[in-house]
C-alpha positions as CSV (number, residue, x, y, z in Angstrom):
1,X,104.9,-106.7,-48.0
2,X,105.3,-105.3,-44.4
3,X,105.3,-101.5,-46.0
4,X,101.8,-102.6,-48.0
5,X,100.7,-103.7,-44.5
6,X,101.5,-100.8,-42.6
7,X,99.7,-98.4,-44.9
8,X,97.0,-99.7,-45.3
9,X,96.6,-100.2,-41.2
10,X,97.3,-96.2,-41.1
11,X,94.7,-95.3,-43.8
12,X,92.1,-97.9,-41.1
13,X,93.2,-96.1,-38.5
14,X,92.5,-93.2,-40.3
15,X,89.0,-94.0,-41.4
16,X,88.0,-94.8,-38.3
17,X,88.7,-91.6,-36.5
18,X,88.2,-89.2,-39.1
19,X,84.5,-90.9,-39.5
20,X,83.3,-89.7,-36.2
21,X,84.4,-86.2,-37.1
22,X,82.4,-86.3,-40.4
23,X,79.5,-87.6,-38.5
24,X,79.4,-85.2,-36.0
25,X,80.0,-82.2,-38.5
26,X,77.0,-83.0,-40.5
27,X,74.8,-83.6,-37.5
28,X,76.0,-80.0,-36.2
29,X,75.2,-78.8,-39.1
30,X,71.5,-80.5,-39.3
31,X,70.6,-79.7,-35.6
32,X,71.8,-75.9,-35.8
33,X,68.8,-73.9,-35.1
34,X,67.0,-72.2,-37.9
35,X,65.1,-69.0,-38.4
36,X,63.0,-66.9,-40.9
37,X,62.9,-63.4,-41.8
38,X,59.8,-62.5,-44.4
39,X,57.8,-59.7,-45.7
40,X,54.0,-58.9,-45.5
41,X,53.0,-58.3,-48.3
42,X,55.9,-60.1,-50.2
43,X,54.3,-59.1,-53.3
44,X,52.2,-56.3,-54.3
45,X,51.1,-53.9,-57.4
46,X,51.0,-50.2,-56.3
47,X,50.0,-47.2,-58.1
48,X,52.8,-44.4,-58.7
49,X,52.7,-41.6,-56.2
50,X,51.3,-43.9,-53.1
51,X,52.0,-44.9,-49.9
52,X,52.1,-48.2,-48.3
53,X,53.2,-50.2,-45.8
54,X,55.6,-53.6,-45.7
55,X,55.7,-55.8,-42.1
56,X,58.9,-57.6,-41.6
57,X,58.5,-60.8,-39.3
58,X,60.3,-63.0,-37.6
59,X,59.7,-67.2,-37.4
60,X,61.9,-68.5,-34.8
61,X,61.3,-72.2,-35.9
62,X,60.3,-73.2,-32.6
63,X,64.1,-71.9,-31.3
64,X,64.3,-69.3,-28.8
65,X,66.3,-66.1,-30.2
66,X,67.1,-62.6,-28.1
67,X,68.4,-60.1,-30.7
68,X,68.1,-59.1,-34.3
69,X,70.2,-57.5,-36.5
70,X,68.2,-56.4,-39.5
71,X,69.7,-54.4,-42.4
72,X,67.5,-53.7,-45.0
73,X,67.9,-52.9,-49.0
74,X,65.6,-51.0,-51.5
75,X,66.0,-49.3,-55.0
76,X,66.2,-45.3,-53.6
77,X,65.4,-44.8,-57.1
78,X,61.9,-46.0,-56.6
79,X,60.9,-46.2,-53.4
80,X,61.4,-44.0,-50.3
81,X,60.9,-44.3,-46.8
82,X,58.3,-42.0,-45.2
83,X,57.4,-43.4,-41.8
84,X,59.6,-46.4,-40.5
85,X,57.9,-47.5,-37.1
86,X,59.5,-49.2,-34.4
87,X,56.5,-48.6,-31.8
88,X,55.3,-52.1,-32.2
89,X,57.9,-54.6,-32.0
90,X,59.1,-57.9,-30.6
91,X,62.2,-56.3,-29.8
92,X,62.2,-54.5,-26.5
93,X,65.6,-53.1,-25.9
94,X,67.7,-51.2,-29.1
95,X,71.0,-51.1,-29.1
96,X,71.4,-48.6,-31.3
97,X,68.1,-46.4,-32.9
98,X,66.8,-47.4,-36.4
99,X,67.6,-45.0,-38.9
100,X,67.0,-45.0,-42.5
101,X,68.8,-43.5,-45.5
102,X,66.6,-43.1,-48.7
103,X,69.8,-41.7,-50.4
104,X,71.7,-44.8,-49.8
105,X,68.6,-47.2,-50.1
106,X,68.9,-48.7,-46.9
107,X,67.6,-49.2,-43.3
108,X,68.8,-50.8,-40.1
109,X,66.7,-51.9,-37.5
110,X,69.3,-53.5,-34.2
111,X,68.0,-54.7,-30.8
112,X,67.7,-57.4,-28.3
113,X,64.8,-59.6,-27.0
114,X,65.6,-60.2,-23.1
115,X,64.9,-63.6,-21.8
116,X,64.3,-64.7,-25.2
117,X,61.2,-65.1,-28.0
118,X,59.7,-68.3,-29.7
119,X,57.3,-67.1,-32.4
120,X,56.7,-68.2,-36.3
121,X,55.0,-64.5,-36.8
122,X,56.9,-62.0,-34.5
123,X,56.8,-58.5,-35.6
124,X,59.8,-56.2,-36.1
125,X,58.8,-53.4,-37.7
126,X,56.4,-52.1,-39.8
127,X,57.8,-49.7,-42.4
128,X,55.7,-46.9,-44.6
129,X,56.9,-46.4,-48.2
130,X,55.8,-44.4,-51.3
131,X,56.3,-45.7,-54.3
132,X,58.3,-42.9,-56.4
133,X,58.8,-44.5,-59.9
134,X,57.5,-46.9,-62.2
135,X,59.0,-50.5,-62.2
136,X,59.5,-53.2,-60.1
137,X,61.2,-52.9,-56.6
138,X,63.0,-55.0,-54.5
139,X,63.1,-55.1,-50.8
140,X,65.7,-57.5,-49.2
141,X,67.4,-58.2,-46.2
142,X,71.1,-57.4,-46.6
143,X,73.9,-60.7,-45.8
144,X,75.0,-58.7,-43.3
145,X,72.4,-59.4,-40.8
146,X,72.0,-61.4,-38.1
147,X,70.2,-63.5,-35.2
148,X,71.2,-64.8,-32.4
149,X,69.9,-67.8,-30.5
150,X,68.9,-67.5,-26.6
151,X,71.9,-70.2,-26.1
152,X,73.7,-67.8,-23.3
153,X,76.7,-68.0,-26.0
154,X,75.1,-65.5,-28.7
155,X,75.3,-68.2,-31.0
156,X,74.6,-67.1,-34.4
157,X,71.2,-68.4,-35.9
158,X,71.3,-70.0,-39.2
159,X,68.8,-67.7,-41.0
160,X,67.0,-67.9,-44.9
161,X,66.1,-64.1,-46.1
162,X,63.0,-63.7,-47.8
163,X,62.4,-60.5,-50.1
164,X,59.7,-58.1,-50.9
165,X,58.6,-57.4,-54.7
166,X,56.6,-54.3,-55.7
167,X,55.0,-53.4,-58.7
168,X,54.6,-49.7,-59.4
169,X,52.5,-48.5,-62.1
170,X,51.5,-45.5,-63.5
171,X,49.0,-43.3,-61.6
172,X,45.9,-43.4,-63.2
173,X,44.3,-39.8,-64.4
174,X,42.4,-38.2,-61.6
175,X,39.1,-37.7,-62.1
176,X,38.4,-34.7,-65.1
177,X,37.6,-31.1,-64.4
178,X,34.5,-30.6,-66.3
179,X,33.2,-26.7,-67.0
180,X,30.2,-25.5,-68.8
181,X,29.3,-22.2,-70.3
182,X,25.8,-23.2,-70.7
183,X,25.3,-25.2,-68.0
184,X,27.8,-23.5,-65.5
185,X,25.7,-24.8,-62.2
186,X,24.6,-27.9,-61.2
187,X,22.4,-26.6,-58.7
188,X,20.3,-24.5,-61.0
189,X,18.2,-24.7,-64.4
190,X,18.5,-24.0,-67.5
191,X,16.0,-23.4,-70.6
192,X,18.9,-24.3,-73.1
193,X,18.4,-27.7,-74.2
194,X,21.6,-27.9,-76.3
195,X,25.0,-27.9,-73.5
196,X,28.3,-27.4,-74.2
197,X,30.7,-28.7,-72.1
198,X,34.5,-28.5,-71.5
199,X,37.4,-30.8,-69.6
200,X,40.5,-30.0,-68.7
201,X,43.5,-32.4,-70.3
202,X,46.0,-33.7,-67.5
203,X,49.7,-34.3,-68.0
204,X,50.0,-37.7,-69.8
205,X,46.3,-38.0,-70.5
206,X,46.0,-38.9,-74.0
207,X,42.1,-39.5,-74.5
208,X,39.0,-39.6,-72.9
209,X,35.7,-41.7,-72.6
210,X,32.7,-40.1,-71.9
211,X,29.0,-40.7,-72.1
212,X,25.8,-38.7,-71.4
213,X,22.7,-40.5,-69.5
214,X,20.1,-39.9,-66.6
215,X,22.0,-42.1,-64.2
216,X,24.2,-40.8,-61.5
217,X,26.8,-43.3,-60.8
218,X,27.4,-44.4,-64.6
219,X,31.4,-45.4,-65.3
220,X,32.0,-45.1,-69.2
221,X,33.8,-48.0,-71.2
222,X,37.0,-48.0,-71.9
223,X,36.2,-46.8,-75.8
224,X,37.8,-43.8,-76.4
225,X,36.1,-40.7,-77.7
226,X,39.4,-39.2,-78.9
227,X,41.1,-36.0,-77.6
228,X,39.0,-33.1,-78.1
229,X,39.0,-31.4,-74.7
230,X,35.2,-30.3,-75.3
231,X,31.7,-31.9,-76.3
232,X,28.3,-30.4,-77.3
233,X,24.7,-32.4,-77.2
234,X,22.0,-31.7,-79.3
235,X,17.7,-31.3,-78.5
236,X,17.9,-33.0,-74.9
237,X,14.7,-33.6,-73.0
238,X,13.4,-31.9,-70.5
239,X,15.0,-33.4,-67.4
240,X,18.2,-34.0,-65.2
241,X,21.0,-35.2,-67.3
242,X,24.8,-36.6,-66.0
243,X,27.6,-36.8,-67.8
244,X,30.2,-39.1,-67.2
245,X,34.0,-39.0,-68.1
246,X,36.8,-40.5,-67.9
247,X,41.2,-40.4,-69.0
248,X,43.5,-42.4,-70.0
249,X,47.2,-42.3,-69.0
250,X,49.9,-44.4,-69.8
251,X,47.5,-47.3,-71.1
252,X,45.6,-46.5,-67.7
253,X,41.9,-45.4,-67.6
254,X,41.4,-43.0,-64.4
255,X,38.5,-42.0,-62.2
256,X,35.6,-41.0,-63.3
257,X,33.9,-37.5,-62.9
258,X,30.2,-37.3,-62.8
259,X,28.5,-33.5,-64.2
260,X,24.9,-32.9,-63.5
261,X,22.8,-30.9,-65.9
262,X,19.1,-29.4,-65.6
263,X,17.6,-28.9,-68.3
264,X,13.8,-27.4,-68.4
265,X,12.7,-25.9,-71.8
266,X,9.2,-25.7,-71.1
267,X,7.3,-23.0,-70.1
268,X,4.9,-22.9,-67.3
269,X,1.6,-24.2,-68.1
270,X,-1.1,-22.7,-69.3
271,X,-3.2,-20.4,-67.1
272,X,-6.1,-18.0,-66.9
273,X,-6.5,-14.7,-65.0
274,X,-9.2,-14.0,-63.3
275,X,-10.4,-10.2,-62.3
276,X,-12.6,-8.5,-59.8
277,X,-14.1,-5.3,-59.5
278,X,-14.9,-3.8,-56.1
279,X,-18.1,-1.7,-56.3
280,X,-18.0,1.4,-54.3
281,X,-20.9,2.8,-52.3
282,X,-21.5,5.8,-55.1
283,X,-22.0,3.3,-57.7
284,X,-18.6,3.6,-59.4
285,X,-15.7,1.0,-59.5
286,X,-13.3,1.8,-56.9
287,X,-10.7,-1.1,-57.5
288,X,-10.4,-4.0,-59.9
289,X,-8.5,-6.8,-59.2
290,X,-6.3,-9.5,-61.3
291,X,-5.8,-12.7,-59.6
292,X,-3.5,-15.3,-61.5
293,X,-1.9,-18.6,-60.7
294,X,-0.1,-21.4,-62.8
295,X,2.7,-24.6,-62.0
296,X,6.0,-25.2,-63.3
297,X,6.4,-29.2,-63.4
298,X,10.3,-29.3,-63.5
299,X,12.3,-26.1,-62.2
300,X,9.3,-24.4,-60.6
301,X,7.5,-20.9,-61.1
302,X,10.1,-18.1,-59.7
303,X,7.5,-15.0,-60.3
304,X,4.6,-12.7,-62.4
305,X,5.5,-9.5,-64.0
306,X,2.2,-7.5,-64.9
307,X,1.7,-4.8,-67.6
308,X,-1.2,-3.0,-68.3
309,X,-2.3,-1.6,-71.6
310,X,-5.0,1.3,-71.9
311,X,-7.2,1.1,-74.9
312,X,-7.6,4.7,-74.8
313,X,-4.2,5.4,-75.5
314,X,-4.8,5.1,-79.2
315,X,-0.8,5.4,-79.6
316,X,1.7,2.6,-80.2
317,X,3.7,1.8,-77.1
318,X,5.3,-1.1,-75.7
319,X,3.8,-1.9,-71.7
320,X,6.5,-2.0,-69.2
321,X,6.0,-5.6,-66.8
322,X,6.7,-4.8,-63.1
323,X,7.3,-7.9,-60.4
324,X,4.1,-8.5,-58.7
325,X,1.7,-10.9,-57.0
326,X,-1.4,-12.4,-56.8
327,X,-4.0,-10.4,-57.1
328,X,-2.8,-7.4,-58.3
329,X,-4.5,-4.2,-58.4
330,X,-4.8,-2.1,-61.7
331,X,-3.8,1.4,-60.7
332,X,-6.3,4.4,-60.7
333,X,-5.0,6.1,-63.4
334,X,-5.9,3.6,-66.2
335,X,-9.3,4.5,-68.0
336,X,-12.6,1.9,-68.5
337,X,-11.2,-0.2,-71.0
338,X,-7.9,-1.9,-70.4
339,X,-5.7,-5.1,-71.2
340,X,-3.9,-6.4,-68.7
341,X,-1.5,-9.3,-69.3
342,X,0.4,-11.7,-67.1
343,X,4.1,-13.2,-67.0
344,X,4.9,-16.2,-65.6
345,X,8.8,-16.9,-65.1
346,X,9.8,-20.2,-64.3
347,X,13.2,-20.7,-62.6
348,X,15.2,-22.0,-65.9
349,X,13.5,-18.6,-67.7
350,X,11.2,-19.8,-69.2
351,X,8.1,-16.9,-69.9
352,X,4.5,-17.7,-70.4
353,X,2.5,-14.8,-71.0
354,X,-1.6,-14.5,-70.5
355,X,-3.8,-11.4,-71.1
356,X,-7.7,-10.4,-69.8
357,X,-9.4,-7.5,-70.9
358,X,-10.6,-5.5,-67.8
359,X,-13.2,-3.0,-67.8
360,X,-13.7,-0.4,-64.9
361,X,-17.3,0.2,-65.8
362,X,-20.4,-0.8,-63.2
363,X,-21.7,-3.0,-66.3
364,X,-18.7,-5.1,-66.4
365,X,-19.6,-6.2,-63.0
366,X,-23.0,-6.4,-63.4
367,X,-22.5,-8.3,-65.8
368,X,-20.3,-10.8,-64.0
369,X,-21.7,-10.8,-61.0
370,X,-25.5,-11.1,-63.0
371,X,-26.7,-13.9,-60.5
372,X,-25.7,-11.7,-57.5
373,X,-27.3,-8.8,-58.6
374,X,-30.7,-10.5,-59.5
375,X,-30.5,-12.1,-55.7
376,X,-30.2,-9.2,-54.0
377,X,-33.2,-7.2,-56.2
378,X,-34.9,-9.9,-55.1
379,X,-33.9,-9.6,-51.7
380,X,-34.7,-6.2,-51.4
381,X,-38.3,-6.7,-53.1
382,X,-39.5,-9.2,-50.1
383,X,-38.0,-7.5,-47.6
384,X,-40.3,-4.2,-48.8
385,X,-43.3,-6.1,-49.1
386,X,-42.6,-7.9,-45.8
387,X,-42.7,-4.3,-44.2
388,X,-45.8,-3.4,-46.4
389,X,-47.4,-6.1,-44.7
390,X,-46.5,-5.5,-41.1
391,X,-47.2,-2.1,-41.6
392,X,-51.0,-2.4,-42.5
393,X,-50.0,-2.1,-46.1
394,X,-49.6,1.5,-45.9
395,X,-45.9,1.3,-47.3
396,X,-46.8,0.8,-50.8
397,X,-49.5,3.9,-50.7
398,X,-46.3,6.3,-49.1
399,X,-44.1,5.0,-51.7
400,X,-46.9,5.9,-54.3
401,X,-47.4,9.0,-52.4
402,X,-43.8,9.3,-53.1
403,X,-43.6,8.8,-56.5
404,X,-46.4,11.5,-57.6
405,X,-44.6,14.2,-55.2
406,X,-41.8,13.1,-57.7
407,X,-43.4,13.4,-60.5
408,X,-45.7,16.7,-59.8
409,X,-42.5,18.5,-58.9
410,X,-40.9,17.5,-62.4
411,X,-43.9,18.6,-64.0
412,X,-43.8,22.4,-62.5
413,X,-40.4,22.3,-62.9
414,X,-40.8,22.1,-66.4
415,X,-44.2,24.0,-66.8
416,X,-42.1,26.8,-65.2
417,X,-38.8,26.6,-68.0
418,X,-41.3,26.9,-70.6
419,X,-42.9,29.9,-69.2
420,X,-39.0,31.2,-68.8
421,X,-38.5,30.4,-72.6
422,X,-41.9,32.2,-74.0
423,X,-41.1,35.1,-71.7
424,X,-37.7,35.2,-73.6
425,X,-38.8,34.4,-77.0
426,X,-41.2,37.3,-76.5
């Protein structure tokens, strides 16, 4: 009985100090200060081949801390570090410089905060990778590291990790490189209304959408058109075309590449020349003139050609057209009678040829010019009777006077030729 007694007063004993202890273990436990180490962004899709950038901060949980020992992880099969950057940084002092291995998959970033920081978004670095390979990657913050509390003791913070996840995926194609035999600039025109164009195939790319409108901007569905790396079009209008195109890699439609096309098949319009013969002061034609203009409504007239055809040259020839301009002067050389015709050239190539007979004769222009003539006859008649008058109408009896000189002279002239003939017929 004494034994049962004595036990059981040890185990009391026992229960009673030891529950203190237990007590003041979990409460140590509870009130030891707490911090947080996170990413931004702690999540992220990225394409294959790009760079970007992952913040790591610091939350403090309203504690005070004055150094960090961060140690980070990362698949070196998929990602690599290309700028790490310690210029901005909550920590002001390092006690050993950051270095990075993107062999190893690792980085390390060690330093102290003097007189201590409270913060829940405190920056510690900002780091720059490129994504190498497809997959998903992992940034983490190794066990290994460490903060420690402004307590004057370098009492070690107890810290929760967070972690970084990155999905890479496959670079989309770039945009196509789109060539054209019959359309090879976009700046210029052309009179073929039927293109042909061709698009270089990328590594990976395994079709293509495309589509053919008057819009600039256009951005094909995701239908694909197969895998031919050309396409033709057929009888387009008159107009400025676009085609659009796109690739598709990997399951992955890429940019889209926008070619312009001019087409003009029209020629320029219709026209008439108009000529003009210069009268000179013998009575003959001294020049004649061709003057010719026209429009183009799309690409624009970019010049004449002239040839001239003489309708005394009875043979069969083809006329030779020379570059000229408006108003063009038939040369001196061609006879009367001529044909003279005119080529317009629009700036896709488009020809539109006109013709006008000229004729180098006085009548021609008489003849055009009939209104003019018949003014000036008139003209000239009242101006001599206006002298006749002012002259006490002695003008018309001189001109009279004139006239049988004239005529008396013509008929000695001839009285005296037929004397000549009977003196030789004699």
């Amino acid at each position: 009985m004494f034994k049962k007694v004595v036990l059981f007063s040890l185990f009391t004993l026992i229960v009673l100090f030891s529950a203190p202890t237990f007590a003041l273990a979990v409460e140590a436990r509870t009130l030891l200060q707490q911090a947080t180490i996170f990413f931004s962004p702690s999540n992220q899709t990225v394409l294959e081949g790009s760079v970007f950038e992952v913040s790591v901060f610091l939350n403090t949980k309203k504690g005070s801390v004055n150094a960090v020992d961060l140690n980070l992880r990362y698949p070196a099969d998929k990602l690599e570090i290309v700028r790490p950057s310690a210029g901005k940084s909550l920590i002001e002092v390092w006690l050993e410089p950051p270095f990075y291995s993107n062999t190893e998959g690792r980085a390390r970033f060690s330093g102290i905060v003097p007189n201590g920081i409270i913060t829940s978004s405190g920056l510690i670095t900002t780091i720059t990778f490129r994504a190498k390979k497809t997959g998903d990657a992992k940034i983490s913050v190794a066990s290994v590291s460490k903060i420690l509390a402004n307590d004057g003791m370098g009492t070690e913070v107890q810290a929760e990790f967070g972690n970084g996840v990155f999905t890479i995926t496959p670079r989309p194609a770039e945009g196509m490189r789109v060539t054209s035999e019959t359309h090879p600039f976009s700046s210029e025109w052309y009179n073929n209304n039927n293109p042909i164009l061709n698009f270089e195939k990328e590594g990976g790319v395994t079709d293509f959408s495309y589509v053919l409108d008057d819009r600039p901007n256009t951005i094909p569905d995701n239908t694909s058109e197969g895998e031919n790396v050309s396409t033709s079009f057929q009888n387009l209008n008159d107009g400025i075309w676009y085609f659009h195109i796109k690739g598709q890699r990997q399951g992955v439609w890429g940019a889209t590449t926008h070619f312009l096309l001019r087409v003009d098949a029209t020629s320029p319009a219709q026209f008439k020349p108009q000529t003009d013969a210069v009268i000179a002061i013998g009575g003959g034609v001294n020049r004649t003139l061709v003057s010719f203009f026209t429009t183009d409504a799309l690409s624009g007239v970019d010049h004449y050609e002239v040839a001239v055809i003489d309708k005394a040259n009875k043979e069969a020839i083809s006329p030779i057209f020379i570059w000229s301009e408006s108003p063009y002067q038939l040369p001196d050389t061609v006879s009367g009678e001529s044909k003279v015709i005119v080529r317009a050239i629009d700036k896709a190539g488009n020809v539109r040829d006109v013709s006008v007979d000229v004729s180098r004769t006085p009548k021609q222009w008489i003849e055009k010019n009939y209104a003019l003539v018949l003014a000036i006859v008139l003209a000239l008649l009242i101006v001599l009777l206006l002298v006749h008058y002012l002259t006490g109408h002695r003008v018309l009896k001189h001109i009279g006077r004139i006239f049988r000189m004239v005529a008396a002279e013509n008929r000695l002239e001839k009285e005296k030729e037929k004397e000549i003939e009977e003196m030789m017929n004699k």
